[in-house]
N, C-alpha and C positions, 0 to 999 in steps of 0.2 A: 215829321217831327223827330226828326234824329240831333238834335242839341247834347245828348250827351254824351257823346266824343271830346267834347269842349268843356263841358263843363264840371263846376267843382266841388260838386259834390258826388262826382264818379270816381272811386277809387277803386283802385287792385286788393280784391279779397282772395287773400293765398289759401285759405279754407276752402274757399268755393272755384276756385283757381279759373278765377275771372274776373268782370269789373261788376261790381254794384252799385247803387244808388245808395248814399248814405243819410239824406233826406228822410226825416221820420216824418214819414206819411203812410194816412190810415188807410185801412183796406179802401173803402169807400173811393177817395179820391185817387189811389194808384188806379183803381177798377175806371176811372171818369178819363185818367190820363192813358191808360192804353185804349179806351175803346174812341178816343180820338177825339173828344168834346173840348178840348182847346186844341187853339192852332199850335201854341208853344206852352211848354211847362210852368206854371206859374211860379217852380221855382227853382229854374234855371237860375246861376251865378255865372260868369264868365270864369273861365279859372287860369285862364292867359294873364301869368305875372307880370311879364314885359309890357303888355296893356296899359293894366292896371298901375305899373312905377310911371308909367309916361305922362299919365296924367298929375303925378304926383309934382 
């Protein structure tokens, strides 16, 4: 479950000088998402613009 290369709620934090998850999720369910209890993140976004205009 590596989705979030892709996705768009993964942004570049220059503090932490790296990518983070911008997603306000509580301890509880980060703790359910790494220890692998879904197959994908419930809240994964696509963040592929060119995707997303094509449909438009």
């Amino acid at each position: 479950m590596n989705d979030c290369d892709t996705c768009a709620y993964c942004v570049y934090d220059e503090e932490w000088d790296g990518y983070v998850c911008e997603m306000n999720i509580d301890e509880d369910e980060y703790s359910r998402i790494l220890q692998g209890q879904y197959k994908r993140c419930p809240y994964y976004r696509d963040g592929d613009e060119y995707k997303i205009a094509s449909k438009q």
